[in-house]
C-alpha positions as CSV (number, residue, x, y, z in Angstrom):
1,X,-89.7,11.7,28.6
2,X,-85.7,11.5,29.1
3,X,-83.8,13.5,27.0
4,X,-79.7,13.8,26.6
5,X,-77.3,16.6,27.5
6,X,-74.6,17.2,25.7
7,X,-71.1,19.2,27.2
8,X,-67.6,19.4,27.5
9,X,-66.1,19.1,30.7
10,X,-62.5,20.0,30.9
11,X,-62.1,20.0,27.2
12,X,-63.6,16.5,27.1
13,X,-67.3,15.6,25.4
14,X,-69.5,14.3,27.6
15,X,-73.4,13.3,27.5
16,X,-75.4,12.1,29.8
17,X,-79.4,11.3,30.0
18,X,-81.3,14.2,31.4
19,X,-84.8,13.6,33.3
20,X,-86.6,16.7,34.5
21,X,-88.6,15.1,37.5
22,X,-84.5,14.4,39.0
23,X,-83.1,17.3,38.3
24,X,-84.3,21.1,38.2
25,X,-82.1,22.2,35.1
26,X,-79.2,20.9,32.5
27,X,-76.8,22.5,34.9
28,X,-77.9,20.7,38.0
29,X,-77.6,17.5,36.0
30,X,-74.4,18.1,34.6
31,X,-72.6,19.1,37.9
32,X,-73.9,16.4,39.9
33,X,-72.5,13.6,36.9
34,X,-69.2,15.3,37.5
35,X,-69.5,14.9,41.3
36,X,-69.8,19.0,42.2
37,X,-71.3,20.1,44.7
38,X,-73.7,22.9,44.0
39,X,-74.5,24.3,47.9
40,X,-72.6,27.8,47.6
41,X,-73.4,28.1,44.0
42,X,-77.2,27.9,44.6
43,X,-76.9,29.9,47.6
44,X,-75.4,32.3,45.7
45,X,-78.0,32.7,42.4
46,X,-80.9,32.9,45.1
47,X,-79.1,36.0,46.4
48,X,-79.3,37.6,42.6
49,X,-82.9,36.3,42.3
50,X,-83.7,38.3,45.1
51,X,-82.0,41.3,44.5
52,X,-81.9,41.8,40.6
53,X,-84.6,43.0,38.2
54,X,-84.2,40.8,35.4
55,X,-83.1,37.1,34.9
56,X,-80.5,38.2,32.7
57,X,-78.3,38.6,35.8
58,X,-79.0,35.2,37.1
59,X,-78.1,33.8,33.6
60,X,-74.8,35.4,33.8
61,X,-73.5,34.8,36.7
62,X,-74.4,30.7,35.7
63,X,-72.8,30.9,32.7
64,X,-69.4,32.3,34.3
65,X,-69.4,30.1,37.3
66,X,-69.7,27.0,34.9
67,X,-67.2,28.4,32.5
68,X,-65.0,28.4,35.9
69,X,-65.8,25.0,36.7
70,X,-64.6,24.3,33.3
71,X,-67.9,23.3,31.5
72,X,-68.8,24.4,28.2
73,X,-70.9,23.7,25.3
74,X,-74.0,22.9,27.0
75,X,-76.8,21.8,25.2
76,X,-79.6,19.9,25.0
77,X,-79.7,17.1,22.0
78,X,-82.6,17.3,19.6
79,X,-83.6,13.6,18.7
């Protein structure tokens, strides 16, 4: 079942069509619409994985690297 992602991207709403057997997460989907490449950033959260406790860390650390990128608002739409 496809379902639709909703963001800003540089201050500008986006959406795009999100389909889970393409793409791991909303992130993934949203940064490779944009054209990003994701190779240091994933190399980076499987470095937290393995060292933190929690998955709170791991969530963090997403959420300020794609702030940085300049995404926000990220959400799934509810249809």
């Amino acid at each position: 079942m496809a379902r639709r992602i909703t963001y800003k991207y540089k201050n500008e709403p986006r959406e795009i069509n999100f389909a889970k057997d393409k793409y791991h997460d909303m992130y993934q989907a949203i940064a490779a619409a944009e054209g990003i490449d994701l190779t240091n950033y994933l190399s980076m959260v499987q470095q937290i994985e393995m060292t933190s406790k929690g998955s709170a860390s791991v969530r963090n650390f997403r959420d300020q690297e794609f702030a940085r990128m300049g995404f926000s608002d990220v959400y799934f739409i509810k249809e």
